[in-house]
N, CA and C of each residue as an Amber inpcrd file, in Angstrom:
protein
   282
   0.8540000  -1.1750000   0.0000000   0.0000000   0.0000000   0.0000000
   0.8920000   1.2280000   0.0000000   0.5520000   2.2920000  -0.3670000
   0.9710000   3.1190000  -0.6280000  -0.1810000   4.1560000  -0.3430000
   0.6050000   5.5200000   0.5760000  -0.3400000   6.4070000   1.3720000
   0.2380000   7.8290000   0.6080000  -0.6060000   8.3050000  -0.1240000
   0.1220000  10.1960000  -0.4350000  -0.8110000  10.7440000   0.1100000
  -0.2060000  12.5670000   0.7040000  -1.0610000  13.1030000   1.3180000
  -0.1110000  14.3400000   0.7130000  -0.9320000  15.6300000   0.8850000
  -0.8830000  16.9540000   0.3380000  -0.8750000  17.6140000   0.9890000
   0.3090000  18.5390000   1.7350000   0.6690000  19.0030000   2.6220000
   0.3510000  20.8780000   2.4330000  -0.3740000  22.0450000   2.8120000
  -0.4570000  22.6420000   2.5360000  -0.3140000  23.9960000   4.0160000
   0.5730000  24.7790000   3.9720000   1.3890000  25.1990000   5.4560000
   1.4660000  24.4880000   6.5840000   1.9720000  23.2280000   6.1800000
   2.4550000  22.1550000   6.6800000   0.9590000  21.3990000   7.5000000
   0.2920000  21.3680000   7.0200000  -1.6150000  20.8490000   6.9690000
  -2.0720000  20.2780000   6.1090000  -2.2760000  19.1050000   6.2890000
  -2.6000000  18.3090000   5.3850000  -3.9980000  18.2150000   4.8080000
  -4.0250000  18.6270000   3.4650000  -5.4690000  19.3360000   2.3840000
  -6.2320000  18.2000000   1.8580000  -4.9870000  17.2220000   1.1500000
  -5.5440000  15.8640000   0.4810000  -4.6790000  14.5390000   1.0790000
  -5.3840000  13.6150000   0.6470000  -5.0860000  12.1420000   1.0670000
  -5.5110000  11.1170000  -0.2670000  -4.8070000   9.6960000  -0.0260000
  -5.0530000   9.3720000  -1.1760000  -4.1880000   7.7190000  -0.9650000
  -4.6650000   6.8710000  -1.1770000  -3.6840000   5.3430000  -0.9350000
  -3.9440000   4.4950000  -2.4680000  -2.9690000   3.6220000  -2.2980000
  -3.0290000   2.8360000  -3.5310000  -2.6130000   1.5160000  -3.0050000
  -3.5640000   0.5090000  -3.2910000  -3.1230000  -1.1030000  -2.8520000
  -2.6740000  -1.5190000  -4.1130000  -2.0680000  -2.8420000  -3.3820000
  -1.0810000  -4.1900000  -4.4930000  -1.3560000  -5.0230000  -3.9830000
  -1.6680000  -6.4300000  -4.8830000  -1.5340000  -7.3990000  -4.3320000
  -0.8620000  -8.1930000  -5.3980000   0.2260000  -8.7860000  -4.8950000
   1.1590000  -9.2740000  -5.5590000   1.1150000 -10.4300000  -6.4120000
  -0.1330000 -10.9300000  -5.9540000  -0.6780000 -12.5370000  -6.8160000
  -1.8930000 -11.7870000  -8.1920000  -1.8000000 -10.3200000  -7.8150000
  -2.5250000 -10.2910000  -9.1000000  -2.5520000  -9.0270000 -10.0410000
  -3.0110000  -9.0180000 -11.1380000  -2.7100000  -7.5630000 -11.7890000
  -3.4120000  -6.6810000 -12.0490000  -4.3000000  -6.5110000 -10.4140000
  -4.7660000  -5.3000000 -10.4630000  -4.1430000  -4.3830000  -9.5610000
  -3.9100000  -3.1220000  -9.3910000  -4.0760000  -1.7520000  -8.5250000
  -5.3820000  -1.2390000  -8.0550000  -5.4830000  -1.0080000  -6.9060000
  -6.2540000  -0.6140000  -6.2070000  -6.4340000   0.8040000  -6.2220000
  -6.7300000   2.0380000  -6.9500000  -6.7040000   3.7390000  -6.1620000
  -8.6850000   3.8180000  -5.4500000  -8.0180000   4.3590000  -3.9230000
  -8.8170000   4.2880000  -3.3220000  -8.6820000   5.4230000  -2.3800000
  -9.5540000   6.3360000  -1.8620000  -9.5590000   7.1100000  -0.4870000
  -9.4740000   8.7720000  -0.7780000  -9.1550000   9.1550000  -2.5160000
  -9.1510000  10.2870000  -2.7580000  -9.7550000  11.4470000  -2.0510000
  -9.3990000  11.8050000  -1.5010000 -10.4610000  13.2870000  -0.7170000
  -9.3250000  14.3610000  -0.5400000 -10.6420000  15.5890000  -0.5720000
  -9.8880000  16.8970000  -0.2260000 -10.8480000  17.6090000   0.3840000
  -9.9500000  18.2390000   1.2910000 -10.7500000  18.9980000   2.6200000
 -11.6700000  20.0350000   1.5080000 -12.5160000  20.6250000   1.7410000
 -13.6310000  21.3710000   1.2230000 -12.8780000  22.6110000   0.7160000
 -12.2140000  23.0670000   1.4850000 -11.5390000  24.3580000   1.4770000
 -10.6050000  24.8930000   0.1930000 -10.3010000  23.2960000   0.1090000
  -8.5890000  23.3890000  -0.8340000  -9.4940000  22.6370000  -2.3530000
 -10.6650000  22.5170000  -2.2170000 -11.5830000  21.5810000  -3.9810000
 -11.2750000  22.4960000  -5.0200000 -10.6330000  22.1950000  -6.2890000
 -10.4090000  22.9930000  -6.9220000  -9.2230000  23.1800000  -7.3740000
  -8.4200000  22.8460000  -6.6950000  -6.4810000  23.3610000  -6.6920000
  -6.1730000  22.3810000  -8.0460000  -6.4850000  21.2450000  -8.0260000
  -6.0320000  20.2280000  -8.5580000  -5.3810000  19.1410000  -8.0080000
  -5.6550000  19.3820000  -6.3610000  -5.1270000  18.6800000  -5.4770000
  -5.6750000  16.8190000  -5.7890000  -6.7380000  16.5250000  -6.0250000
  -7.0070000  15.3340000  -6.1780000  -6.5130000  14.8030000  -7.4460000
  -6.1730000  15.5350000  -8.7640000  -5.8390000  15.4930000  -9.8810000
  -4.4990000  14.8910000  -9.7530000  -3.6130000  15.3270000  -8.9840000
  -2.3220000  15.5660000  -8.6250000  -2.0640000  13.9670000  -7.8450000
  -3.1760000  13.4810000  -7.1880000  -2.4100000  12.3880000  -6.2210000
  -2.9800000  11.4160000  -7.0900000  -4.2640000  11.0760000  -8.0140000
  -4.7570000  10.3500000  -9.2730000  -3.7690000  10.0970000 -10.3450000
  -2.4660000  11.3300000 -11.0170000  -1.7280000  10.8380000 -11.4850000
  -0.2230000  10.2170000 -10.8820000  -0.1980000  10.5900000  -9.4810000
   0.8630000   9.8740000  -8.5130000   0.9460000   8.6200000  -8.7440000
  -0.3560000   8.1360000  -8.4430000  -1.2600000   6.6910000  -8.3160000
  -1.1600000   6.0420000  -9.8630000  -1.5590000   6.5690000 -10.4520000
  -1.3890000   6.1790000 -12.2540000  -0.0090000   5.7260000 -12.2300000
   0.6460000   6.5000000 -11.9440000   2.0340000   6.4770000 -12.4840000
   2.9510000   5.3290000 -11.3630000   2.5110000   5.3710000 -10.3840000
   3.2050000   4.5520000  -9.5840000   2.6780000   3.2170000  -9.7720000
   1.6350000   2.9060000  -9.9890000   0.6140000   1.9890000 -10.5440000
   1.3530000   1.1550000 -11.9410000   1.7070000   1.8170000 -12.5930000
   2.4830000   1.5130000 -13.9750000   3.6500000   0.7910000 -13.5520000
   4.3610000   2.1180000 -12.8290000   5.7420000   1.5160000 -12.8950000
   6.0340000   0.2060000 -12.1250000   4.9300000   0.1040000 -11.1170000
   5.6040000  -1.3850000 -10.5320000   4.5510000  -2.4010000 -11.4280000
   4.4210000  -2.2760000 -12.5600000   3.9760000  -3.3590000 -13.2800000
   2.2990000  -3.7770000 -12.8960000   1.5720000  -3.0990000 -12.7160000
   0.0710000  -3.0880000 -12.2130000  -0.6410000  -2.9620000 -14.3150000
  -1.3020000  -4.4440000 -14.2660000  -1.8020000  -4.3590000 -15.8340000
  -3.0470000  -3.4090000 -15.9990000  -3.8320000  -3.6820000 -14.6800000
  -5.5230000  -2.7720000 -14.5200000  -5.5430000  -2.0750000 -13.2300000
  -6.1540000  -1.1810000 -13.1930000  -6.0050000  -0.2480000 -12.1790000
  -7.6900000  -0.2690000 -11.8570000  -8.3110000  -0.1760000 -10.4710000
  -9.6000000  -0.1740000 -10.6230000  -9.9970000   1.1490000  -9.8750000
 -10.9420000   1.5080000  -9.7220000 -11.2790000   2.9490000  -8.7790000
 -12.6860000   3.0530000  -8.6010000 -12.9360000   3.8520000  -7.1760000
 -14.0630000   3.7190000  -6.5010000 -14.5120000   5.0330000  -6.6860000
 -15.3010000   5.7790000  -7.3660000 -14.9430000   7.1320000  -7.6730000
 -16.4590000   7.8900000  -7.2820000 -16.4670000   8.6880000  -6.4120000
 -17.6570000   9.1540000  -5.8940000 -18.3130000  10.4120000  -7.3920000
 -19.4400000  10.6060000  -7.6360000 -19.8770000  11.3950000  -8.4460000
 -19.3360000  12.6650000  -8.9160000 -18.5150000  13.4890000  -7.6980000
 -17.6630000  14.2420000  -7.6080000 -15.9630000  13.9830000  -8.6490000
 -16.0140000  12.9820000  -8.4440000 -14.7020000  12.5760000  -8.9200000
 -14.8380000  11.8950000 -10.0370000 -16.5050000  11.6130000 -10.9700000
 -16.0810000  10.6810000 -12.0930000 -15.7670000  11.3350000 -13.1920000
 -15.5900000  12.9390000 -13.2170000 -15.5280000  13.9050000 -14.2990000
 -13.8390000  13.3750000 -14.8570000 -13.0140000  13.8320000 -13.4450000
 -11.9950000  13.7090000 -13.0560000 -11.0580000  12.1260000 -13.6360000
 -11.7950000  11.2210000 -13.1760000 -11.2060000  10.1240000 -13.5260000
 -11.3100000   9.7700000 -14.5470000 -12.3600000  10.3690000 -15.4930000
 -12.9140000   9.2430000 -17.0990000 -11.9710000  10.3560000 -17.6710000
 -11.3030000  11.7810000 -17.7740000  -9.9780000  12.0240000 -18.1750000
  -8.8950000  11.4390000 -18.5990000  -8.6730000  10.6080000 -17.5890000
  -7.8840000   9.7620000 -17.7830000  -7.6480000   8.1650000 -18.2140000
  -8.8100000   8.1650000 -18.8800000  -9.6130000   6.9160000 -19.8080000
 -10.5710000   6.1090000 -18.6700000 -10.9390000   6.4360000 -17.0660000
 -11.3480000   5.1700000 -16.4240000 -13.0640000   5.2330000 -17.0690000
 -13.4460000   4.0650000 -17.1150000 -15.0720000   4.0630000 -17.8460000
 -15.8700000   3.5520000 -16.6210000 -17.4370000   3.9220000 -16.1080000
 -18.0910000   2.8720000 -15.6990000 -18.2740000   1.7150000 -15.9140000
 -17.8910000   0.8600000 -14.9400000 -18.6090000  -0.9860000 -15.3080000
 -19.8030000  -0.9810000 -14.4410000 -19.2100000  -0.4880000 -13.6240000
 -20.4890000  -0.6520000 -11.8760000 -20.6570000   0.0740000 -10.8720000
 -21.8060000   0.2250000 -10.4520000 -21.8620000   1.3150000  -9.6840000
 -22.2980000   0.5500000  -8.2840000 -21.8400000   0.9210000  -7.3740000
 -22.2950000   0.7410000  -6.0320000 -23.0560000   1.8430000  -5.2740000
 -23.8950000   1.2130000  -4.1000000 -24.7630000   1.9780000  -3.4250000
 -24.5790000   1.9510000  -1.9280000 -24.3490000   3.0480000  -1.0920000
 -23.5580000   2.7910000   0.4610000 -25.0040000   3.2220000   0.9150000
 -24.6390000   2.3870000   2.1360000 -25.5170000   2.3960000   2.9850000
 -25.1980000   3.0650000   4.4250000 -26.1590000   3.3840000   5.2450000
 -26.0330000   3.9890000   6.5130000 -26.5370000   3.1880000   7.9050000
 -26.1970000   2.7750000   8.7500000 -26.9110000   1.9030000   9.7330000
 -27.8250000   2.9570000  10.3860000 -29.2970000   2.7280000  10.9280000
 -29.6510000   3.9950000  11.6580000 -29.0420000   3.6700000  13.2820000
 -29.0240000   4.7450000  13.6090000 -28.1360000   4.7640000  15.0200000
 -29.0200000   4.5440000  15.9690000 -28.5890000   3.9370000  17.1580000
 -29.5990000   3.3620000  18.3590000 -29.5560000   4.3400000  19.7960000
């Protein structure tokens, strides 16, 4: 796994991880977020091609991504397409 984060007057703006698993050839990019404040910079843009690129170089054939509505503008840029969409759920609280 692999953790980047975006340091901004030494405060961290964005976050961002990338899994491996070594028996197979996918990449994982997962956890993209940016504090509300800093949306816009290109801060998520910035840790998406970290992830691309680090993704490549250690030999990752498919890369998959969990990409909230916010972020699918962002990602199909960079060729990712819908296959599937998931739906989160909330427990109600007791």
């Amino acid at each position: 796994m692999s953790i980047y984060v975006v340091y901004v007057d030494n405060q961290p703006v964005a976050s961002a991880w990338l899994t491996f698993n070594s028996c197979s050839p996918f990449a994982g990019i997962w956890g993209g977020s940016t504090v509300k404040e800093y949306r816009g910079k290109g801060f998520y843009s910035l840790l998406l091609n970290k992830r691309i690129a680090e993704a490549k170089s250690r030999g990752a054939k498919y890369l998959i991504i969990d990409a909230s509505d916010m972020s699918k503008p962002i990602v199909a840029k960079r060729g990712f397409e819908v296959v599937a969409t998931t739906t989160g759920y909330t427990s109600p609280s007791r």
